[in-house]
C-alpha positions in Angstrom: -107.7 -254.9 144.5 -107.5 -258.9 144.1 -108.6 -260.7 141.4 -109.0 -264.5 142.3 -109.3 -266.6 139.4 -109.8 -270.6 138.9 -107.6 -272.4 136.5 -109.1 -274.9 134.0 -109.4 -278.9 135.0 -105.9 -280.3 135.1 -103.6 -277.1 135.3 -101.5 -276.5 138.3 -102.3 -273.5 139.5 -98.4 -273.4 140.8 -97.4 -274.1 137.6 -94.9 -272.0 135.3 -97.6 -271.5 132.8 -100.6 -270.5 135.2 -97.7 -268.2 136.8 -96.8 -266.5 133.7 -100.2 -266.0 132.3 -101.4 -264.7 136.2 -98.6 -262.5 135.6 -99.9 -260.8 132.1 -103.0 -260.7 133.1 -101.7 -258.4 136.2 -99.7 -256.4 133.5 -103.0 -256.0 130.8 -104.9 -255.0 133.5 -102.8 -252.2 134.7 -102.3 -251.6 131.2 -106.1 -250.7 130.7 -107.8 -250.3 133.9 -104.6 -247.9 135.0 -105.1 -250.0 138.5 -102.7 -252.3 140.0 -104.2 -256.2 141.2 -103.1 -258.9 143.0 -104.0 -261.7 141.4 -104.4 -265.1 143.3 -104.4 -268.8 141.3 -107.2 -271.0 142.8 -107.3 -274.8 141.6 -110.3 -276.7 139.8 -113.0 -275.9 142.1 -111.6 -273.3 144.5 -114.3 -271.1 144.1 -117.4 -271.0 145.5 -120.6 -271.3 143.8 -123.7 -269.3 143.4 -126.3 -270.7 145.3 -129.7 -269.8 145.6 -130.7 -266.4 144.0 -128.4 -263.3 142.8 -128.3 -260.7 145.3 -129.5 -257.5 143.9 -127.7 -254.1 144.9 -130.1 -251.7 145.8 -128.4 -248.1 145.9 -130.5 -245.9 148.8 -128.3 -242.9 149.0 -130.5 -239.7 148.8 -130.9 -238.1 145.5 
């Protein structure tokens, strides 16, 4: 499992401190969830957008 996550304007995403709180996050996760993630630092706008309308998940599997 990998958890991508965008840092807030003006924080180095290779920084020490966006390092150290990727790395807790990893650790609370595993803590809670009982799952290990990789967890991946994106800059200011390294994620896309929504655009248009949310996609709906429709489950068709037989009853």
């Amino acid at each position: 499992l990998k958890v991508v996550i965008e840092t807030q304007p003006g924080v180095d995403p290779e920084g020490i401190e966006a390092r150290a709180a990727a790395k807790l996050l990893q650790h609370e996760i595993k803590v809670y969830v009982g799952s290990s993630v990789a967890i991946e630092l994106k800059g200011e706008g390294g994620i896309e957008r929504s655009v248009g309308k949310a996609r709906r998940v429709v489950d068709l599997r037989p009853k």
